[in-house]
C-alpha positions in Angstrom: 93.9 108.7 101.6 95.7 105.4 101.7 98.1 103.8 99.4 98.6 100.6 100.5 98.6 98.9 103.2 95.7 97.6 105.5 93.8 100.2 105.3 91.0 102.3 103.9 90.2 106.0 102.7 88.7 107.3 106.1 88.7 109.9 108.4 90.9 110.3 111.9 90.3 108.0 114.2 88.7 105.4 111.7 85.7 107.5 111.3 83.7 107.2 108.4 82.7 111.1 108.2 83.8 114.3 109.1 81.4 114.9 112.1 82.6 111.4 113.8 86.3 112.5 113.3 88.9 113.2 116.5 90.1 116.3 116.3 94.1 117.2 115.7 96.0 119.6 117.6 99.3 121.0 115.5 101.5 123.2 117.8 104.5 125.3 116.4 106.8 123.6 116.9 109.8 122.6 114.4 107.9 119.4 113.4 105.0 117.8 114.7 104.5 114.2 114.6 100.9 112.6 114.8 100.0 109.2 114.5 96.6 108.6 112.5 93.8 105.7 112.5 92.1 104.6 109.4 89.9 102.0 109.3 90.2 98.9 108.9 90.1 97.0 105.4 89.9 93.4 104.1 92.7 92.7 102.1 90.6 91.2 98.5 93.7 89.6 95.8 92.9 87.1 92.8 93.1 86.3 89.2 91.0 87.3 86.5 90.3 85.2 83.5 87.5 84.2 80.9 86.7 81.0 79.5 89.9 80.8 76.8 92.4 81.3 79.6 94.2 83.8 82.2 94.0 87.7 81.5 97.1 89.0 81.6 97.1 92.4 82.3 93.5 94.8 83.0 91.7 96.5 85.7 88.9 96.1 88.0 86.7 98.4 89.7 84.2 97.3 93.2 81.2 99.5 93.1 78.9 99.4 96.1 76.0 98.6 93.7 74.6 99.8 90.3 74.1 103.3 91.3 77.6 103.9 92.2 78.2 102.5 89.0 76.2 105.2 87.4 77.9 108.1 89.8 81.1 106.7 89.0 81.8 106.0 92.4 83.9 103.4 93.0 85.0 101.7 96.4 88.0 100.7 95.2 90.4 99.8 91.7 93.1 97.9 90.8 95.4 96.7 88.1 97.7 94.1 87.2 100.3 93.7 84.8 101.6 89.9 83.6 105.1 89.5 84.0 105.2 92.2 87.0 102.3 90.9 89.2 99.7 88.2 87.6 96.7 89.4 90.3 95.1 91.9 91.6 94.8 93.3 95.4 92.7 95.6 96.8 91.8 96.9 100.4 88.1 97.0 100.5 85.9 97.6 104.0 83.6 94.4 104.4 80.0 94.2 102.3 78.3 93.3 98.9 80.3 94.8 95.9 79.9 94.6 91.5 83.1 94.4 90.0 83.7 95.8 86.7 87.3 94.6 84.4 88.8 96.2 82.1 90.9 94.0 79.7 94.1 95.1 78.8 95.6 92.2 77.2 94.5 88.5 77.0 91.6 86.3 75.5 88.8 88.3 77.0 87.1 91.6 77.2 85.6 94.3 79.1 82.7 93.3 81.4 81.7 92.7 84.7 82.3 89.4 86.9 80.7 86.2 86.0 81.2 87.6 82.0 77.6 89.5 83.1 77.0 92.3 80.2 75.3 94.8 82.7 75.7 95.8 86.0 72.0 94.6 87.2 73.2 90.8 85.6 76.6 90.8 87.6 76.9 88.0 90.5 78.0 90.2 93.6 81.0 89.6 95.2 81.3 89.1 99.6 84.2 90.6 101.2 83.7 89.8 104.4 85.4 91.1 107.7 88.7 89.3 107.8 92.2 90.4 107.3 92.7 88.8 103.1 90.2 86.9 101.5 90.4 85.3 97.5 88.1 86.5 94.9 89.5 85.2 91.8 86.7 87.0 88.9 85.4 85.6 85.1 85.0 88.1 82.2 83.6 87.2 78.8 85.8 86.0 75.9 83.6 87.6 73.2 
């Protein structure tokens, strides 16, 4: 698991399952020291707001598509506070993704980019393979 940093959930060796994984070896002795691999992640960071103005504090969650949605299976969440940061960042791998905010505070409220009411109406979201990319996102105000 990764917190922070340029990097995604993976396996060893920036394998995306357990059968592609490198195997560890731990000896006995005192401490053991191994350096892992993730893989790699696009950094995603921007601004939420709706059409009366900034939101100020919230969260937003990238779902593969609607289905992951349903399994409650997102690819990756984050939240913002005003005052401590005013956007969001998020290390997600490249691909197609439905983001879905929830509105803490500010003139807007929960609902998924482009102020979409469902899932199926949302405009996806590109992250493609590059170190940081922009995604500022739009909720509704009503």
């Amino acid at each position: 698991s990764v917190n922070g940093g340029p990097g995604i959930t993976s396996w060893h060796d920036a394998a995306a399952s357990c059968q592609d994984a490198a195997t560890i070896t731990v000896t006995e002795a005192p401490a053991d020291t191994r350096d892992l691999t993730v893989r790699a992640a696009t950094g995603v960071s921007g601004t939420v707001s709706s059409s009366l103005g900034a939101i100020s504090s919230g969260s937003v969650a990238f779902y593969a598509d609607c289905q992951a949605y349903a399994n409650d299976e997102p690819a990756g969440t984050s939240s913002w506070m005003f005052g401590l940061i005013d956007s969001f960042t998020i290390g997600l791998p490249p691909g197609t993704y439905k983001a879905y905010v929830s509105v803490w505070g500010g003139p807007g409220v929960d609902s998924w980019h482009d102020a979409a009411t469902s899932c199926d109406d949302a405009t996806s979201i590109t992250v493609p393979d590059e170190p940081s990319v922009t995604r500022d996102l739009t909720v509704r105000s009503e």
